[in-house]
N, C-alpha and C positions, 0 to 999 in steps of 0.2 A: 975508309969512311964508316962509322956508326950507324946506329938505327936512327939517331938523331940529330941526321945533318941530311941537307941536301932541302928539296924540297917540303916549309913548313904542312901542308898539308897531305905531304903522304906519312908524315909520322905519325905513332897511334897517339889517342889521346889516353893519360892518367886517368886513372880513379877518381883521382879528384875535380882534374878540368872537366868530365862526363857528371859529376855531381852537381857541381857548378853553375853548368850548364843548362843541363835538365830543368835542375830549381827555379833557373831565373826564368827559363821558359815559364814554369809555371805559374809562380810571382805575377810576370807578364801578363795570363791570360788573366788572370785575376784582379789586375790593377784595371785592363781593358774594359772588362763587364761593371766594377766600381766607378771610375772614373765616366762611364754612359750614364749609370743610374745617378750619380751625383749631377750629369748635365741635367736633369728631367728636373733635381731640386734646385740647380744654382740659379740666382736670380739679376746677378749683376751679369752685366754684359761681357765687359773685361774677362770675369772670373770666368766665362764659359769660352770666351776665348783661349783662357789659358787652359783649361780642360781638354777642350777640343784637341791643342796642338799637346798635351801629353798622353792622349789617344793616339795621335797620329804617329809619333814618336814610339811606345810602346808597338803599336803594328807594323811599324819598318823592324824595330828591334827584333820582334816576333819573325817575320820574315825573312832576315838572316840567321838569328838561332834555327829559326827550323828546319833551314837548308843547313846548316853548320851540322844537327843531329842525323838529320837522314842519311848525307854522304858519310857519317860514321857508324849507318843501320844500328841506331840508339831508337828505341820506340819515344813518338813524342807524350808528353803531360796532358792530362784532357782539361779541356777548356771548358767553361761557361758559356750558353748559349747567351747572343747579344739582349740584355735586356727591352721590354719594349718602351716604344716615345710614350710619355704623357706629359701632358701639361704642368705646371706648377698651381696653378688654381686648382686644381681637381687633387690636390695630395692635403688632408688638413697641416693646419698650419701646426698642432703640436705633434704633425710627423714629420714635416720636411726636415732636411739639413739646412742648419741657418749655412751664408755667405762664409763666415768666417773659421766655421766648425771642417766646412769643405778643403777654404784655404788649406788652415792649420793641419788638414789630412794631407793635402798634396805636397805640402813643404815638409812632412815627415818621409812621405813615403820618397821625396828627392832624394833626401837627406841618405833615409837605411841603402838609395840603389846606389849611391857613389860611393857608400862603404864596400856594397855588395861588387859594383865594378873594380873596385881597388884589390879587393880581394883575390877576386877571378885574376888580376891582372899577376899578382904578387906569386899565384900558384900557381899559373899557367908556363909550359915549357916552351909551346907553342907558339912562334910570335905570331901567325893571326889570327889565333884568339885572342893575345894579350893586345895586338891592334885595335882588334873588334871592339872587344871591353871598353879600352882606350877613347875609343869612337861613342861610346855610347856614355863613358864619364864625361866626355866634353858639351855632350847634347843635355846631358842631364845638369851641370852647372849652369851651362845656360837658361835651361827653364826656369831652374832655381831663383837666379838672380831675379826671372822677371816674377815671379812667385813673390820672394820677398820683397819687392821695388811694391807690389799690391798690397801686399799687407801693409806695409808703411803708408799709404798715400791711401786706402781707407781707415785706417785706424786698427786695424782688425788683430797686429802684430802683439802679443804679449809676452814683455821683455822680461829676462829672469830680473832677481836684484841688478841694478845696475852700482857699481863704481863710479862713485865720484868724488870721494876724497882722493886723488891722485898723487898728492905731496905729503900725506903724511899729519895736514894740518888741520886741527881740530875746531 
């Protein structure tokens, strides 16, 4: 038997799965304190709904990286203290974050973490990290979807050039 068989979590981790790692944690905490201060601008209902559950998501995420890092005594990324509530009337209006400026951030930053999960997944020797990963691209297309199901049904979506000579015919 090898150093890398038997049980996935007694094997060490690479260089690179602890890089990986680390970063997304920090990403993470990052997204967590942004995604707060954008609920204090967003004005639509919905779109704080969607905020809220990619909060929510981001700190389970958090919550298993950071047990993932400790049982491999990797020091954690520092975090952002939670922003504080304020109203949307009390931020002027040529400072808030419009509705759609919000969207458009949440559906990029979908977008870079299911590169980032596919990634970790691709480099990882480990399969539960690459489960983990796995678990958290699934979570993250799902928000996506409902991300861009929003932007369609307020208007907010801005499509590249679109195709639509499909045949050739002029």
């Amino acid at each position: 038997m090898g150093i890398l068989s038997g049980n996935p979590k007694e094997e060490p981790l690479h260089y690179g799965e602890v890089f990986d790692i680390w970063a997304s944690q920090l990403v993470g905490n990052s997204m967590i304190a942004g995604y707060q201060t954008m609920m204090n601008h967003a004005g639509d209902e919905e779109l704080k709904k969607l905020l809220s559950e990619a909060i929510e998501t981001c700190q389970q995420e958090k919550k298993q990286v950071e047990e993932l890092l400790k049982e491999n005594g990797i020091g954690l990324p520092p975090a952002a203290p939670e922003p504080p509530d304020a109203c949307l009337e009390d931020i002027p209006v040529g400072a808030r974050i419009p509705d759609p400026a919000i969207a458009a951030t949440l559906s990029a930053d979908i977008a870079a973490g299911l590169v980032a999960c596919s990634q970790v997944i691709g480099k990882s020797i480990r399969e539960d990290v690459a489960m983990m990963y796995g678990q958290f691209h699934i979570q993250k297309a799902a928000l996506g979807a409902k991300v861009l199901r929003l932007n369609k049904e307020k208007g907010w979506l801005i499509p590249p050039p679109l195709h639509l000579n499909k045949h050739g015919d002029c």
